[in-house]
N, C-alpha and C positions, 0 to 999 in steps of 0.2 A: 267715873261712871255716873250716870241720870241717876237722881234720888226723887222720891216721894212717888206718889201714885200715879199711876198712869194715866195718857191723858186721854178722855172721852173724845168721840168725835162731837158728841152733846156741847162740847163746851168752847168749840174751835169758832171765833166768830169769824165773818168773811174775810173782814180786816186781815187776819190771822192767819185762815185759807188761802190768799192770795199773795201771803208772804212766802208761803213752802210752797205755791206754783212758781213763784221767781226766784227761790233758792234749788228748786230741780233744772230750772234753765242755766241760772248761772254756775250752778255745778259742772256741768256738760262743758260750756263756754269756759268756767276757768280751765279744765283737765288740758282741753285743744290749746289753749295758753303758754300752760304750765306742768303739764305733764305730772302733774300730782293731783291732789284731792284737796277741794276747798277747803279752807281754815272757816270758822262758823265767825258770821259776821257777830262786831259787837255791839252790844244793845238790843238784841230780840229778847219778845217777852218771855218770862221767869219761864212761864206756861210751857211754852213750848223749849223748853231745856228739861221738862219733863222727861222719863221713860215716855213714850209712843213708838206703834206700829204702824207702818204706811207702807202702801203700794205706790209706786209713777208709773205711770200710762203716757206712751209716747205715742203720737197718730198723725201719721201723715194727712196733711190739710191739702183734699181734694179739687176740682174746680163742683162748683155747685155748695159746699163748704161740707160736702164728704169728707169721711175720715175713713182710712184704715191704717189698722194697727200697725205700729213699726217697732214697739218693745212696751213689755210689761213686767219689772219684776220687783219686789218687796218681800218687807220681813211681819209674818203675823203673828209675833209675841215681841213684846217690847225689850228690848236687848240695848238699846241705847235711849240715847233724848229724839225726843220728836223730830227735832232739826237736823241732829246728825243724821235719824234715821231716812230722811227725806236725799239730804244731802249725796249717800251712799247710795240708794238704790237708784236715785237718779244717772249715775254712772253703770249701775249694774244693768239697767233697760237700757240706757244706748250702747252698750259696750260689750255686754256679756248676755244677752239673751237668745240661746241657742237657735233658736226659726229665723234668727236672722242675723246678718254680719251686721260687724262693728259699723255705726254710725260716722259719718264722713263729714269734717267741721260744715261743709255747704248746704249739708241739708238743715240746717238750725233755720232757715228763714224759709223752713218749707213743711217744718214739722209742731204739733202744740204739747205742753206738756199740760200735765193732768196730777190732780193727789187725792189720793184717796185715804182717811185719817180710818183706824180701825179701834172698835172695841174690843176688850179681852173675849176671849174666845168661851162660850157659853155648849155643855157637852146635852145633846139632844136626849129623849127618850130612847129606849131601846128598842119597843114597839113602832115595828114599820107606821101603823096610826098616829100615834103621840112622834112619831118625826115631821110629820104631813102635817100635825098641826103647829107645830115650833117652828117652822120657819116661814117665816112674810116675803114674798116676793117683793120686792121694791121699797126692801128694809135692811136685809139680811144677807149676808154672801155665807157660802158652806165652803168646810172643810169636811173630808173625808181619808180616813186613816186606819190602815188596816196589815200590819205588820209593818215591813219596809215602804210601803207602797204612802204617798197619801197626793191630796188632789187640794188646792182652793179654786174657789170662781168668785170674782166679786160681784156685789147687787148690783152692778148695771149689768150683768151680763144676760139674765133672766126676763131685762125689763126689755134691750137690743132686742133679742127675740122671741120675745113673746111665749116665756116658757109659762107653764104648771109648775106648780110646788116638784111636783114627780116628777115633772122631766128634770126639771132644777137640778135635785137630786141625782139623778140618774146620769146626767151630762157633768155632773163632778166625780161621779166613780170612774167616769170614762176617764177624765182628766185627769185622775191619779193614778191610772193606768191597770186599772181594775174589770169588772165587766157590768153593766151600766145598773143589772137589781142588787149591786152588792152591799147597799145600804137598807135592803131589808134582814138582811142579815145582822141580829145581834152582835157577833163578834165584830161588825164594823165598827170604829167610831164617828158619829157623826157634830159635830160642833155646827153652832152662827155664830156670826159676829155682824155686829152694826156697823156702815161704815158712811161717812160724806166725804163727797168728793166736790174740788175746785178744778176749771178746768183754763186754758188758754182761748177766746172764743174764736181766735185765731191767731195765726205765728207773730208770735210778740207783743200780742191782743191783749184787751182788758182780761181781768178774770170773771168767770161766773162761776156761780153755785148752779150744782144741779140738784135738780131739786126731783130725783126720781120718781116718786111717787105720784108727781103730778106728767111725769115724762111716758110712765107707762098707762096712765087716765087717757092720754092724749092718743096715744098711738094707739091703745085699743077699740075707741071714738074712731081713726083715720081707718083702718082695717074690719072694725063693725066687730070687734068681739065683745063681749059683756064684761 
């Protein structure tokens, strides 16, 4: 089992970033091999044998260098080391993410992987207002939980479409299969979490950091919003 504290995305440098976008590829690429689950290479840093939580984002690379989505799924409380946890959900988004069938070794030179490093989960106000004000678009991704039921969305997902804190909100109750005001309701729970993400700039591509906050500057300049 990972020992000591969990690991911040604060603290993941690119270097670091672009070693768990080539340990979700190579995941994928050993399983088509070997019909098992990668062994964790040796010699990564201490850092990341951490407990961490991570999402992969698999997306099909477009002509134009479009992407849509072809698997997304992760763990958001830290349950292993950063690397295994990359490692594992790497398999789970091409393999087991129910909107779509299992991943076919041919599309590996047509698809980019993505990681997304999370912070421990932070529980919002209970006042619909003091939720509105706890979460930053183009910072934060929510979770929403409310009996059996619960929803994540990550902070790119707000910044792609160009949400409000409220729709934000309102499009993760959806997502937790809720109905979309149910985080003004006190008996909801609502959580953030900080996250950065590394991406593939294309299939087998350098990595880059995305650097949200300047991604939804950008496209709100492109569309004229304030």
């Amino acid at each position: 089992m990972a020992r000591g504290r969990q690991v911040d995305p604060e603290e993941v440098t690119h270097e670091e970033g672009a070693l768990l976008v080539r340990l979700a590829r190579e995941s994928v690429e050993y399983w088509f091999k070997h019909r098992e689950k990668m062994p964790l290479p040796r010699g990564l840093p201490e850092k990341l044998l951490r407990p961490g939580a991570a999402f992969v984002t698999i997306e099909r690379y477009l002509e134009g260098g479009r992407r849509e989505l072809r698997g997304c799924i992760g763990y958001v409380r830290a349950f292993k080391s950063l690397a295994e946890t990359v490692v594992e959900v790497a398999l789970e988004s091409a393999f087991r993410d129910p909107r779509f069938p299992p991943m076919e070794e041919w599309e590996l030179d047509h698809v980019t992987f993505e990681v997304s490093v999370l912070s421990p989960l932070e529980e919002a106000p209970r006042d619909p207002e003091g939720r509105l004000r706890f979460i930053v678009v183009g910072r934060d991704g929510v979770v929403v939980e409310r009996g059996a039921f619960s929803g994540l969305l990550l902070p790119v997902v707000p910044v792609e479409y160009l949400w409000d804190e409220e729709t934000f909100l309102s499009e993760t109750c959806v997502k937790a299969g809720l109905w979309p005001d149910c985080w003004l309701d006190p008996e909801t729970r609502v959580y953030r979490y900080r996250a950065r993400a590394w991406r593939e700039s294309r299939p087998r591509g350098p990595v880059e950091y995305r650097d949200l906050r300047r991604e939804l500057e950008e496209a709100l300049r492109r569309y004229g919003g304030g």
